[in-house]
C-alpha positions in Angstrom: 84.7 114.9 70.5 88.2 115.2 72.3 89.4 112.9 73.9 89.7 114.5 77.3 85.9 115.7 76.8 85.3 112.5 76.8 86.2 111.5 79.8 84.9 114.5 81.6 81.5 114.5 79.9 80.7 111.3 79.8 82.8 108.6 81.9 83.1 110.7 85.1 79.4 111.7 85.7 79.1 108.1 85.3 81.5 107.1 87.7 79.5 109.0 89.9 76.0 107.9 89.2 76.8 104.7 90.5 79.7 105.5 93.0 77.8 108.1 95.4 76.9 106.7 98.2 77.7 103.5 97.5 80.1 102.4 100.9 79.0 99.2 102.8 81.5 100.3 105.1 80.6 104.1 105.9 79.6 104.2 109.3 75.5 104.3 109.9 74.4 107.5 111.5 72.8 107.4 114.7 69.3 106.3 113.8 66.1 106.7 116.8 64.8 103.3 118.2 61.8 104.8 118.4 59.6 104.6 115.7 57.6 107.9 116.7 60.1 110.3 116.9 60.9 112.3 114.4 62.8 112.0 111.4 63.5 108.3 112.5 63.7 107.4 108.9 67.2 105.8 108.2 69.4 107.7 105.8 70.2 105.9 103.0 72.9 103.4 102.7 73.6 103.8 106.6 71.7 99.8 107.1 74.2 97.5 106.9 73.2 94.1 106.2 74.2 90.3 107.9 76.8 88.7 106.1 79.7 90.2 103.8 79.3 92.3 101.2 80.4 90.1 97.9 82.8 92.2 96.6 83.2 91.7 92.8 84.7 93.8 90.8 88.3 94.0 89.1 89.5 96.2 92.0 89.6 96.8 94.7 89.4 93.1 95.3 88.8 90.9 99.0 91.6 90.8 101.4 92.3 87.6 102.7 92.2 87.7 106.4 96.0 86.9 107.1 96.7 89.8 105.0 94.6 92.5 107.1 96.0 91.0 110.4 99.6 91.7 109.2 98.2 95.3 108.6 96.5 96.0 112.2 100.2 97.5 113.6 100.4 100.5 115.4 101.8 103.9 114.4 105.8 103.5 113.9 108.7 105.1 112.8 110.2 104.9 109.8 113.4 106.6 110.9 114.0 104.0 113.5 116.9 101.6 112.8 114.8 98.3 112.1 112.9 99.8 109.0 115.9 100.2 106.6 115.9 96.2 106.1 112.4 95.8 106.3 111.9 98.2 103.4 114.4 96.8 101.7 112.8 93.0 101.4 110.2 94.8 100.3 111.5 95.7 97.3 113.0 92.9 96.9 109.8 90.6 97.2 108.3 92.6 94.7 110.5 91.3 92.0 108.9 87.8 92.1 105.8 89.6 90.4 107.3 91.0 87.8 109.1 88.2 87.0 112.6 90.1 87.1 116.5 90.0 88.8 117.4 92.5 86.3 114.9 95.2 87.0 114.7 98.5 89.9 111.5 98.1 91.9 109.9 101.2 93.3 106.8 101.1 95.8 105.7 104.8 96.0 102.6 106.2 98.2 99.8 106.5 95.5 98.0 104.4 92.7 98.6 102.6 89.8 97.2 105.9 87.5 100.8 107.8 89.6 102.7 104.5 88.0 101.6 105.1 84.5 102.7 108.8 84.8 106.3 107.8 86.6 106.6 105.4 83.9 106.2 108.2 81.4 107.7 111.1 83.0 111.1 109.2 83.8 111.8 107.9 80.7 110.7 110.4 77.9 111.0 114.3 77.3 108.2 116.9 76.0 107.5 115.9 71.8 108.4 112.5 71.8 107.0 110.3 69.8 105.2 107.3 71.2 102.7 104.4 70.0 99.6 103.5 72.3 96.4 100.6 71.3 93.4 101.9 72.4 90.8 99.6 73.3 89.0 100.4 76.6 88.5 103.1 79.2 91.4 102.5 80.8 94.0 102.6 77.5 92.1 106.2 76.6 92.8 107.6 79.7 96.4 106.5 80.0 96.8 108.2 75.8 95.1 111.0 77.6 98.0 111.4 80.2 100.5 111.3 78.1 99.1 113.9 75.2 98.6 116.7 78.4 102.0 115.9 79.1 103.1 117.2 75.7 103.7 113.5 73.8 103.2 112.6 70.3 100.8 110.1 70.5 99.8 107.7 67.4 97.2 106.2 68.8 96.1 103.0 67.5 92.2 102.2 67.8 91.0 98.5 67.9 87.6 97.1 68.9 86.6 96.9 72.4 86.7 93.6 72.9 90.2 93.0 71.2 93.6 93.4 72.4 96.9 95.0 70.8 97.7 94.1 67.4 100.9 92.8 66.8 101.0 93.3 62.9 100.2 96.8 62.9 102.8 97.4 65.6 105.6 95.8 63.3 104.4 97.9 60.8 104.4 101.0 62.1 107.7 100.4 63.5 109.6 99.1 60.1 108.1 102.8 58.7 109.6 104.6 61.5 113.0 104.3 59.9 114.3 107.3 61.6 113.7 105.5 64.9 111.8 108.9 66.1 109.4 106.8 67.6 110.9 106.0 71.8 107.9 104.3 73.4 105.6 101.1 72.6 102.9 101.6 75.6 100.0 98.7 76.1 97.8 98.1 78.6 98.4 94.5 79.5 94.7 93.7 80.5 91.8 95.7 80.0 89.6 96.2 82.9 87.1 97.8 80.5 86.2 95.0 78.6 88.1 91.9 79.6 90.9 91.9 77.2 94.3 90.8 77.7 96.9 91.6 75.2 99.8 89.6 74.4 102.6 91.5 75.7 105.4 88.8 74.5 104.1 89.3 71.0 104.6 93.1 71.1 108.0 92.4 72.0 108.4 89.7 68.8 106.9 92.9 66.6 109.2 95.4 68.0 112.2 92.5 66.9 111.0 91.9 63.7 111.0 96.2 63.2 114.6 96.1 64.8 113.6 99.0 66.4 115.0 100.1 69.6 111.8 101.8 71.5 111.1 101.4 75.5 108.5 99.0 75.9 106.2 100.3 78.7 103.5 98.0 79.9 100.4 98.9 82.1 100.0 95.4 84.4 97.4 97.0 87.1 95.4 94.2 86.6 97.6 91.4 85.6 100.6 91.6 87.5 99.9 89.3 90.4 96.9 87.3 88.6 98.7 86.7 84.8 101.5 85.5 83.9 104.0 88.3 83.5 108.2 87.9 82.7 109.5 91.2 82.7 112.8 90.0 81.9 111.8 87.6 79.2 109.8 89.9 77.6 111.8 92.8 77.8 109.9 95.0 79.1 111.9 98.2 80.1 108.5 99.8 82.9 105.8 97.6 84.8 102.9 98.9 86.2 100.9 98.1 89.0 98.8 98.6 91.8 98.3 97.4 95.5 94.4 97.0 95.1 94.2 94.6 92.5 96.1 90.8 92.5 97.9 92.2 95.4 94.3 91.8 97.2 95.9 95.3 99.6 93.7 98.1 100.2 94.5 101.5 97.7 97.4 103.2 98.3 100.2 101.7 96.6 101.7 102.4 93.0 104.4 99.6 92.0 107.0 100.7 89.3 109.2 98.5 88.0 112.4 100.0 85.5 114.9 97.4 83.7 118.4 98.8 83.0 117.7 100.6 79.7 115.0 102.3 81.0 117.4 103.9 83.7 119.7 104.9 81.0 116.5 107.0 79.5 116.0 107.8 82.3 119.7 110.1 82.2 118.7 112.4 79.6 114.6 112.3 79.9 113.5 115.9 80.0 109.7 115.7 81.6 109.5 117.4 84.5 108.9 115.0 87.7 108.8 115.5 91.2 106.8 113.3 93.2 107.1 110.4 90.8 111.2 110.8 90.4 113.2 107.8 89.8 116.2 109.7 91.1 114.8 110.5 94.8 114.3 107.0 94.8 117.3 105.4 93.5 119.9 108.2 96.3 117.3 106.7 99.3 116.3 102.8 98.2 119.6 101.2 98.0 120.5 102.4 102.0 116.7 100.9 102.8 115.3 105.0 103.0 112.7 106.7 101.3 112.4 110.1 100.1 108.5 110.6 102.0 106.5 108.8 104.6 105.7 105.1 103.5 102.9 103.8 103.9 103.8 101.3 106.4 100.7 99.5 107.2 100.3 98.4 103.6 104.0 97.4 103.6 103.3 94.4 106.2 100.4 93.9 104.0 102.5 93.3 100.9 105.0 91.1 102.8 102.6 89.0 103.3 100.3 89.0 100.3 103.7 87.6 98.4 104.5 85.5 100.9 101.1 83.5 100.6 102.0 83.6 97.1 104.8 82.1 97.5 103.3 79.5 99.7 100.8 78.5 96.9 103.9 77.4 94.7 104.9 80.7 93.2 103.4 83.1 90.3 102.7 80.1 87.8 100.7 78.4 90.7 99.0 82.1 90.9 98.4 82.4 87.6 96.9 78.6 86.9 94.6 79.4 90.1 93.0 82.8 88.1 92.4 80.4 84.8 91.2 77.9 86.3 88.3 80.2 88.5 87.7 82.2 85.0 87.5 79.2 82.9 84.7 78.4 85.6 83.2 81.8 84.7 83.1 81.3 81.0 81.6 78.3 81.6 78.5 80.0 83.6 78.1 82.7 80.6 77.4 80.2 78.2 75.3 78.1 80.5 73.0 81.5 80.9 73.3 81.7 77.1 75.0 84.9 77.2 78.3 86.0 75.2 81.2 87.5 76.0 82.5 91.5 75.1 85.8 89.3 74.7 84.9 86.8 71.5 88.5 85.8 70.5 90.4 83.5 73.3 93.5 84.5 72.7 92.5 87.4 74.2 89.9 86.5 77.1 91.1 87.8 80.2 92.0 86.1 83.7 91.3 88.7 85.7 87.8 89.7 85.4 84.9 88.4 82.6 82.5 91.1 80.7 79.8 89.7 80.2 77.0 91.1 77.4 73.4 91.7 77.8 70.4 90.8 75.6 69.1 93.8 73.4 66.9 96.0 74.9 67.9 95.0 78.8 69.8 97.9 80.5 72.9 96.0 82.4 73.0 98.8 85.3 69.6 97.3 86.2 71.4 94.4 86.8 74.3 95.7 89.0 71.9 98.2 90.8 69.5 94.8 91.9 72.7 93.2 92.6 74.1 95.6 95.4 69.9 96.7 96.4 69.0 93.1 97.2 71.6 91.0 97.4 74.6 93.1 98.5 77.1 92.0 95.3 79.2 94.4 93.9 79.4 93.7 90.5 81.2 96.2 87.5 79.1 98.9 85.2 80.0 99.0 82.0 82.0 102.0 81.4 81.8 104.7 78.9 81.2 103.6 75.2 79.6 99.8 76.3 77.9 101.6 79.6 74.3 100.0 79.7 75.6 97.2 77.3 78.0 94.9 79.7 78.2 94.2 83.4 81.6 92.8 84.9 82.4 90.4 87.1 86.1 90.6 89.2 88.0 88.1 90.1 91.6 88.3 90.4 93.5 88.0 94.1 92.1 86.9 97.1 89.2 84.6 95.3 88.5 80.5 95.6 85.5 78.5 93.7 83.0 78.9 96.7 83.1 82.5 96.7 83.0 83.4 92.7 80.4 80.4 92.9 78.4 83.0 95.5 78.8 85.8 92.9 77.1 83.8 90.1 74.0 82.8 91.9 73.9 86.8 93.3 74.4 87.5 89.2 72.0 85.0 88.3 69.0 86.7 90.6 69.8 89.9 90.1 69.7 89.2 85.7 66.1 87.8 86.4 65.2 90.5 88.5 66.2 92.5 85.6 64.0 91.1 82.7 66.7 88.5 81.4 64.8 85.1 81.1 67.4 82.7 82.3 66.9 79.5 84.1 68.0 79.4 88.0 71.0 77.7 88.5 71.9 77.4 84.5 75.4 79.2 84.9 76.2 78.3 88.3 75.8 74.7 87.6 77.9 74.7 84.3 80.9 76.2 86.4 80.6 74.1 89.9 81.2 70.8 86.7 83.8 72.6 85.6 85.6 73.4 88.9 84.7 69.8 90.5 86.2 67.8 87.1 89.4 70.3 87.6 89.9 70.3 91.3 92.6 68.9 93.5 93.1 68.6 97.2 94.4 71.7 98.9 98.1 71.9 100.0 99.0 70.3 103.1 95.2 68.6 103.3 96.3 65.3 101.4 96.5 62.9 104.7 92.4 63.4 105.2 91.7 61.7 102.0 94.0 58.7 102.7 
């Protein structure tokens, strides 16, 4: 089947099986008090429950509450004098993430899927030859953008469940001796099936080859939660979005370009409008844009970095996201589970994928997880649909919440025919996060 049948026929009505209607925050309809009257049935989904919804999946993520008060601002004007520095620290903030001094950063109005096509459209012309690993949902439909664009894509298949292999990237690089080949593209982490690739060996492979290719990297889900050195590892694009370690709402697509990359940039012949480089590089340096920002989710971002930067930077960041999926791992095995993800150099951070016993259909689980206990937990998607359920948790998370989001998982695998013992996970990670905890910043003087 082609690849963009595929996605049409078989990830998209899936997508919205279990998306429709689906919106703890949709507003209930006005519903009679009085139990004769007519029609006094609620509609569905319009009950919202006590508490929070327990939002767990790889994005979007929680918002931490400093983060949506920086966003409650009023309507403003982004023609006024005070936004052209504003906007400009902006940009500038964004470079901690990406690990970079050398780099462009670009914040445009959209999502991370309008990064992966500004990556491609301002660095490459119609028939070039590019390499992409596919291994998820997520790598597929980034291959698919690029082949309707008019690429030549080899694509490289692996397991789901493993990352990018560095070997077969050397090799197909020392037998491009023509150097026809002008993009590596990997997906940093794998939201389909908790993968992370090693992007720093990609960049050793495409040493060894001596070949000269752009290095473009999809970081959606890792910039903000993994470690990433965009400088280090030479990576010429970055890619991410505002809804995942960024813990902002949707809206923002993050794009970040190192030198050589802006000198493809000069004779790249795909056509680009919206996503231009160009539009932004005449407006960015004077602190303008080329279009309405999205200003609300600007104060947002100031912040979200800044309370990054407050927890001791993006190593701090990064140890925080091991540390709460180590804790996760830990529960998996204590259920007596396994992982999609069997190889550690590869387990992923952000998120955990988690396998189901034969025979047990894991939307079961996620259905009985939203229906009684109002936990948002991840389907599996397309291939391993019915075979995995996820579990989020990169940005805005601590112990006590993804603690919350194991017991929800816990109930909601009995209620679905898995014969676990209560508390068998959750236990295994609360010893894991007590024998690796420390005091938080600033709290030290109660303990003394």
């Amino acid at each position: 089947m082609a690849l963009r049948e595929v996605s049409q026929k078989r990830v998209l009505p899936l997508l919205a099986q279990f998306t429709r209607g689906l919106s703890a925050s949709a507003l209930p309809e006005q519903v009679s008090l009085d139990a004769n009257a007519p029609n006094s049935q609620p509609a569905p989904f319009s009950y919202v429950p006590p508490g929070r919804n327990h939002l767990f999946v790889p994005g979007p993520v929680n918002i931490h509450e400093r983060v949506l008060r920086a966003m409650h601002v009023p309507g403003q004007n982004h023609r006024d004098p005070w936004f052209a520095e504003f906007y400009k620290e902006c940009l500038e903030d964004t470079k901690h993430m990406y690990g970079t001094k050398a780099a462009t950063p670009f914040i445009f109005p959209g999502t991370g899927t309008g990064g992966w096509e500004a990556a491609l459209c301002n660095t490459l012309s119609p028939g070039d030859k590019v390499i992409c690993f596919r291994y998820g949902l997520f790598s597929h439909l980034w291959i698919d953008m690029m082949q309707r664009l008019g690429l030549d894509v080899t694509v490289v298949d692996r397991p789901w469940g493993e990352g990018a292999d560095e070997g077969a990237l050397e090799e197909l690089l020392r037998k491009d001796t023509g150097k026809k080949i002008k993009a590596v593209c990997v997906v940093h982490n794998e939201t389909t099936t908790g993968v992370t690739s090693d992007i720093a060996g990609c960049r050793k492979a495409m040493d060894a080859a001596g070949h000269p290719a752009l290095l473009l990297v999809d970081g959606v889900s890792s910039i903000g939660a993994l470690e990433f050195k965009m400088d280090e590892w030479r990576v010429d694009v970055a890619v991410t979005g505002s809804q995942k370690a960024l813990s902002l709402p949707t809206g923002l697509a993050f794009v970040a370009a190192s030198p050589k990359a802006l000198e493809a940039m000069k004779s790249a012949k795909l056509k680009r409008v919206y996503y231009d480089f160009a539009d932004m590089l005449r407006t960015n340096p004077s602190g303008n844009v080329p279009y309405t920002p999205c200003l609300s989710l600007l104060y947002g971002l100031r912040e979200s970095i800044k309370m990054w930067k407050e927890e001791g930077g993006m190593g701090a960041v990064a140890a925080r996201h091991h540390r709460l999926a180590e804790g996760v791992r830990q529960a998996v095995d204590g259920w007596g589970l396994k992982l999609l993800c069997k190889n550690p150099r590869w387990r992923s951070d952000s998120l955990t994928v988690v396998e189901v016993p034969e025979g047990v259909d894991s939307n079961k689980i996620v259905k009985n997880a939203y229906a009684k206990y109002d936990l948002s937990l991840g389907i599996g998607l397309a291939g391993i649909n019915g075979k995995v359920f996820r579990i989020g948790h990169l940005g805005n998370m601590n112990e006590l919440m993804l603690a919350g989001a194991l017991v929800g998982a816990e109930m909601a695998m009995i209620d679905s025919g898995i014969n676990i013992k209560p508390g068998s996970g959750v236990a295994r990670a609360a010893e894991y996060w007590h024998k690796t905890s420390s005091v938080i910043k600033t709290r030290e003087s109660l303990l003394k």
